[in-house]
KOLGU-234150 format. One line per 2 residues: their letters; for each residue x, y, z of N, C-alpha, C, O. Coordinates in Angstrom, 2 decimals, m for minus. Layout:
// KOLGU-234150
A> X,Y,Z,X,Y,Z,X,Y,Z,X,Y,Z; ... $
// end
This chain:
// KOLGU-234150
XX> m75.91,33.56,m34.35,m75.80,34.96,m34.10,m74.52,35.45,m34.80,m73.60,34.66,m34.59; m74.28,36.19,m35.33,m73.75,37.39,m36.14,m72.64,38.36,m35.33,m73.22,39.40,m35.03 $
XX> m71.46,38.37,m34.95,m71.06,38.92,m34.15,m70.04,39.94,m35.23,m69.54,39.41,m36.22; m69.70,41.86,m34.85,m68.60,42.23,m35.33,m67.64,41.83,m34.69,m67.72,41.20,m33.63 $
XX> m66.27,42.24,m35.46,m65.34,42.03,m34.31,m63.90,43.05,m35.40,m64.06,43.73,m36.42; m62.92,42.81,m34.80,m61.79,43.37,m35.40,m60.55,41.78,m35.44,m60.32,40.90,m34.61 $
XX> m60.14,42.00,m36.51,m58.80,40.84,m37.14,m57.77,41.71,m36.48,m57.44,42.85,m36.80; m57.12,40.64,m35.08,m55.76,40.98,m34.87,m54.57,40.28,m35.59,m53.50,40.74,m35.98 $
XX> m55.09,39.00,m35.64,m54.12,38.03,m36.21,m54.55,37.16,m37.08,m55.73,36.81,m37.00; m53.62,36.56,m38.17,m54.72,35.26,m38.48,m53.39,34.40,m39.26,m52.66,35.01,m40.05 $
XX> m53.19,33.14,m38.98,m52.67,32.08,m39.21,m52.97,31.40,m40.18,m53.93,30.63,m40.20; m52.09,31.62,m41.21,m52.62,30.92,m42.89,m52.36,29.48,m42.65,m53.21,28.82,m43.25 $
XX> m51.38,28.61,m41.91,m50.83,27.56,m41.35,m52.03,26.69,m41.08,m52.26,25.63,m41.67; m52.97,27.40,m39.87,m53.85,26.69,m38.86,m55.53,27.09,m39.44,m56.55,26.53,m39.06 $
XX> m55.44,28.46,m40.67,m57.11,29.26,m40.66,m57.51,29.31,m39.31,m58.39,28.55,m38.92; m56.76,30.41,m38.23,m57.50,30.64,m37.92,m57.10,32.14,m37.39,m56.22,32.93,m37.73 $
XX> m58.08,32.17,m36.49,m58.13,34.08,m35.93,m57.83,34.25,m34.85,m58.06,33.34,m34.04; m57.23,35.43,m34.44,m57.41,35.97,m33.54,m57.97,37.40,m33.20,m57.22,38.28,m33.62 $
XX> m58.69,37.70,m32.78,m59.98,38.65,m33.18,m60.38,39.10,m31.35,m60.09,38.50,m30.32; m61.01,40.16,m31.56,m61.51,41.40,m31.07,m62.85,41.68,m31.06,m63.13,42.41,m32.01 $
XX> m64.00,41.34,m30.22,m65.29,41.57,m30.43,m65.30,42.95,m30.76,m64.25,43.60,m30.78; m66.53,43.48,m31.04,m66.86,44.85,m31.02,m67.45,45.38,m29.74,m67.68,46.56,m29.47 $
XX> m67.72,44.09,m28.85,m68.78,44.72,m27.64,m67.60,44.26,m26.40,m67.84,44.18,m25.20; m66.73,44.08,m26.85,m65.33,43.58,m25.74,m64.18,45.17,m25.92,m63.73,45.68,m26.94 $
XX> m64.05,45.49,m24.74,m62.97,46.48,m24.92,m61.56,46.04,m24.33,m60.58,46.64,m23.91; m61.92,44.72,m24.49,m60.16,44.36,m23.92,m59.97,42.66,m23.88,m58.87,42.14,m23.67 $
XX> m61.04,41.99,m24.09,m61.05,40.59,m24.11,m60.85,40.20,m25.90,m61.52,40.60,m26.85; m59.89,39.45,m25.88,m59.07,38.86,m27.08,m59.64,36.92,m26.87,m59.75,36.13,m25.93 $
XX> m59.79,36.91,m27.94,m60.44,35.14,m28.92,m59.15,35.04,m29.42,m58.69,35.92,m30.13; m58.52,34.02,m29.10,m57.42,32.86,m30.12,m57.74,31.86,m30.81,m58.62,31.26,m30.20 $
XX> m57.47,31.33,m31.80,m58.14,30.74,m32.31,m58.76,29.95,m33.02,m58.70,28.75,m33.27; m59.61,31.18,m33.43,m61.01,31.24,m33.80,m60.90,30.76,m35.59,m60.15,31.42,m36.32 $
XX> m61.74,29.57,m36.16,m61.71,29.33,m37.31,m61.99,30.50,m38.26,m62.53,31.49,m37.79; m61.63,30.45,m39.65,m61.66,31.32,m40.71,m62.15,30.79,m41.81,m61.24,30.26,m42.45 $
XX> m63.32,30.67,m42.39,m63.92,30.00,m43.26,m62.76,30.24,m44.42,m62.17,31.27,m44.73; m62.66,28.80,m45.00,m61.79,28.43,m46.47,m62.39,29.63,m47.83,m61.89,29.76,m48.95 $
XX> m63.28,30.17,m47.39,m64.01,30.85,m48.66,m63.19,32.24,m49.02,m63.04,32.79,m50.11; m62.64,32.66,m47.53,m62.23,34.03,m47.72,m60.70,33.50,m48.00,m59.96,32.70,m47.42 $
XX> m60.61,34.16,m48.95,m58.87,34.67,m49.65,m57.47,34.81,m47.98,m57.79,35.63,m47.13; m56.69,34.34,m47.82,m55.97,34.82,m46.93,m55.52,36.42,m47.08,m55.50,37.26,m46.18 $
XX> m55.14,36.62,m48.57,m55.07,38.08,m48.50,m56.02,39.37,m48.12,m55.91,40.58,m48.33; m56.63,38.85,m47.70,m58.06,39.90,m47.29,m57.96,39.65,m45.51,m58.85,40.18,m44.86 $
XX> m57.01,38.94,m44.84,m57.09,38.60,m43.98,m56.08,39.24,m43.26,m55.12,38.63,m42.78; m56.31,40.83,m43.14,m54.93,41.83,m42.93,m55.38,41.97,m41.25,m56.58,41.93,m40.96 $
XX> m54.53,42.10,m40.38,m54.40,42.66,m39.22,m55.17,44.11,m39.32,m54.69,45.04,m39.97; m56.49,44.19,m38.57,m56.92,46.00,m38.64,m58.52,45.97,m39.24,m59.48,46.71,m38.99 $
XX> m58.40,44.97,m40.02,m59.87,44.29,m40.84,m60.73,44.59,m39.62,m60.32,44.56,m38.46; m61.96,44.89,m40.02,m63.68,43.98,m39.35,m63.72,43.06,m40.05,m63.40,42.98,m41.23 $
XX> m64.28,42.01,m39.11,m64.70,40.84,m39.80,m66.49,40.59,m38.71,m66.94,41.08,m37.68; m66.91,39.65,m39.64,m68.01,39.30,m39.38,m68.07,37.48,m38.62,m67.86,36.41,m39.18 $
XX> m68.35,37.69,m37.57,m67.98,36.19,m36.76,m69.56,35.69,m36.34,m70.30,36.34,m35.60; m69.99,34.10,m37.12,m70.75,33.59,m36.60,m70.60,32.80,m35.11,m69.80,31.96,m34.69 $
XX> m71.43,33.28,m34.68,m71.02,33.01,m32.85,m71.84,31.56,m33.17,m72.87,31.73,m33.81; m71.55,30.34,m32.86,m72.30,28.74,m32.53,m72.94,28.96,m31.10,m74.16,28.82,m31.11 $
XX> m72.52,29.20,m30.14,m72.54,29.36,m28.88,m72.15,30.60,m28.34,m71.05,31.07,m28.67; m72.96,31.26,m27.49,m72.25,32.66,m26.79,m71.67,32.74,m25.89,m70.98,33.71,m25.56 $
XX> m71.93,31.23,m25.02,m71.09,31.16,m24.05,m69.37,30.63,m23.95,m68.62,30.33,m23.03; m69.21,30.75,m25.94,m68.14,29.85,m25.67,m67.69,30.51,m27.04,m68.18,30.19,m28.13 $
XX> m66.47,31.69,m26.84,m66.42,32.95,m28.02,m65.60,32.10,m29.23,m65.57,32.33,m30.44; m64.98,31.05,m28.46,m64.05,30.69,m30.36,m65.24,29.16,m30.81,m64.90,28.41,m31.72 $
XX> m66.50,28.93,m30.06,m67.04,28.55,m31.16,m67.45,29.29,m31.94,m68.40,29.95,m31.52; m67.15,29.48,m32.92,m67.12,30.64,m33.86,m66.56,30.23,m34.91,m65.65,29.40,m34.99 $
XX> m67.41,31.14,m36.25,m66.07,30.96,m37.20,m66.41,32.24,m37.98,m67.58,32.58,m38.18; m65.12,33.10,m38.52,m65.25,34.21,m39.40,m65.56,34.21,m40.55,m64.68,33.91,m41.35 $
XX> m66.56,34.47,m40.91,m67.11,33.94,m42.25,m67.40,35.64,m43.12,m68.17,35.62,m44.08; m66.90,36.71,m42.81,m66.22,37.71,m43.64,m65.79,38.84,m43.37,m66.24,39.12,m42.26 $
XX> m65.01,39.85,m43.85,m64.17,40.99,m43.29,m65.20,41.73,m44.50,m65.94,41.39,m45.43; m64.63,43.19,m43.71,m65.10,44.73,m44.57,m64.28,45.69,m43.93,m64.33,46.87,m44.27 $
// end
């Protein structure tokens, strides 16, 4: 599953996220992997990104696999 979300943070160190569903108005993911494909510079605080959910019951299996 395909989840939006919003880029709060993201850790060039670790790839990973910290992110903002679109259907959450206050629940925050730490994190969350960042596929090697996307550029870190595209990886600005404020971004949408596009998060494949593995599991729904379990939000940082996940990984962000692209921003817009």
């Amino acid at each position: 599953m395909i989840e939006r979300g919003f880029l709060l943070a993201f850790d060039s160190a670790t790839y990973t996220a910290t992110v903002r569903y679109a259907w959450s108005i206050s629940s925050v993911v730490a994190g969350v992997p960042v596929s090697r494909a996307i550029a870190s510079a595209e990886l600005v605080a404020g971004r949408r990104v596009a998060v494949a959910l593995f599991d729904v019951g379990q939000p940082v299996d996940a990984l962000v696999v692209g921003v817009h």
